[in-house]
N, C-alpha and C positions, 0 to 999 in steps of 0.2 A: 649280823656277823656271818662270814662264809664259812665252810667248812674246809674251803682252799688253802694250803698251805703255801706263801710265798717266799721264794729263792731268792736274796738279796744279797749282793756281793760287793762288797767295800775295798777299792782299790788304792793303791798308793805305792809311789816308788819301790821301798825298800821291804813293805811286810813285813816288817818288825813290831811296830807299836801303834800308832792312830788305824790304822784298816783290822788289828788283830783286836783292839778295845772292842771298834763297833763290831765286827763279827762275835763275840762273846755277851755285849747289851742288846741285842735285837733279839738275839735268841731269848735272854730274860725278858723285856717287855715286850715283846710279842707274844707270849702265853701261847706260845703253841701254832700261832697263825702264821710266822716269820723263821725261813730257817736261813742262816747267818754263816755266812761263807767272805772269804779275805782273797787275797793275791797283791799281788807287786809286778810293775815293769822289768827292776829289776833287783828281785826280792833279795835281800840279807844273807840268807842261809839259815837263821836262824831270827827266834821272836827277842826282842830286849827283854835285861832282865829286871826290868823296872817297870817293864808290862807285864811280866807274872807275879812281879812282888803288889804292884797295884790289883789286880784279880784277885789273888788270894787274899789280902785285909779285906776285899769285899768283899769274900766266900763266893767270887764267883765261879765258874768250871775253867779249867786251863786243861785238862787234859785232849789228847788230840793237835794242840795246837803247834802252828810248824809255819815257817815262811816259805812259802812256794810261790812261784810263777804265776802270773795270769792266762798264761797258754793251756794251763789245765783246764779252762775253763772254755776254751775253744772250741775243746774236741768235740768230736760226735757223741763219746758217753756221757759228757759233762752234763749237770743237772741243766737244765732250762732256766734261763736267768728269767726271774718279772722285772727286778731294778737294778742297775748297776748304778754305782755313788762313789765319786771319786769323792778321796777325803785329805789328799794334801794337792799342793796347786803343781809339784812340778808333774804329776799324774794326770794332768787336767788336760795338756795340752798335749798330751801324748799319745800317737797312733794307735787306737786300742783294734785288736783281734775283734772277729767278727761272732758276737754272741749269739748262741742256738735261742732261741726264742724272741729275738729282737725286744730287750726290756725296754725299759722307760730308765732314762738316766740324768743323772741331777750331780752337778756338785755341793759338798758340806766340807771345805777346806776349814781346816785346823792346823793349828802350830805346830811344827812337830819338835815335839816333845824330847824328845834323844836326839836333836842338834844341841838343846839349851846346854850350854855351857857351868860351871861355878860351881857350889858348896851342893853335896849332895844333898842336901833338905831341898834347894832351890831345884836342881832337878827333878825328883821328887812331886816338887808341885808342880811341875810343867807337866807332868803325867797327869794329874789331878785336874787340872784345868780342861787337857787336852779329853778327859775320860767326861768330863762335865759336861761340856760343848757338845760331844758325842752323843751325851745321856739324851740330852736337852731335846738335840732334833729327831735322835731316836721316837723319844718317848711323844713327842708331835708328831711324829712319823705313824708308827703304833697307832694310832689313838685315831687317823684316817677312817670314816667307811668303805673301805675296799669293796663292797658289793652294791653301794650306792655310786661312784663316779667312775664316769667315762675315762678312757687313756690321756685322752687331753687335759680334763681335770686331774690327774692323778700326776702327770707330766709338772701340769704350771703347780701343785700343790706341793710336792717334792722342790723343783726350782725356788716355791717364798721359802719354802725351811731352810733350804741353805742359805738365802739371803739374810731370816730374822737373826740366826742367831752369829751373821758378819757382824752386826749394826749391834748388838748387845757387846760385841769384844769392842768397839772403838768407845 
């Protein structure tokens, strides 16, 4: 294990809910090795509150958290990204700003969660699902030798997590 601490920034359209989950589990299963950062193309204004109400029955941390821009991540003081990860599809195909560190970048699309429609419980679990899927490649993500593989390997290792856990949702 490194003593490097990695910058990983979880994008998505709106910044409300699937990019504000993974930036809150990465920071928990990375023990310290992953610091967890969100943005949106073109973010919300604010987080859902179906994404704090899911954090808090987990007792995870919500404090700090806020829907903002991916431009913040552009600038000159912006931390240095190692990975950027889109995590909904219409973010995937979208013109991204030019990241200070040139990361390694992978998509892990997820449902998102605050389109689902119907009975609040049913929403609800669409958050649950969407936090699960998250957790899942997170914690495969995590659990990488980061001071054992080359950019290449860490490149195609990132791309099968997003694939494995496509093919567990069908």
């Amino acid at each position: 294990m490194t003593d490097r601490v990695f910058n990983v920034l979880f994008l998505c359209t709106g910044n409300s809910a699937r990019s504000i989950l993974a930036e809150v589990l990465i920071d928990r299963w990375g023990r310290g090795q992953f610091k967890g950062y969100s943005a949106g193309s073109f973010p919300k204004g604010a987080v859902h509150p179906l994404t704090f109400e899911l954090l808090e029955r987990l007792r995870l941390p919500t404090g700090g958290l806020r829907s903002k821009s991916w431009d913040e991540f552009a600038r000159p003081d912006a931390p240095v990204l190692d990975f950027v990860f889109t995590v909904c599809d219409q973010a995937v195909g979208e013109i991204c700003p030019v990241w200070p560190g040139n990361p390694i970048t992978a998509h892990w699309g997820v449902p998102d969660p605050a389109a689902v429609e119907g009975s609040e419980e049913h929403r609800r679990q669409a958050f649950r699902d969407a936090c699960r899927q998250l957790e899942a490649r997170i914690k495969l993500f995590t659990a990488l030798p980061m001071d054992k593989l080359d950019r290449l390997a860490l490149k195609r290792r990132a791309d099968q997590i997003g694939r494995s856990i496509e093919h567990e949702k069908t």
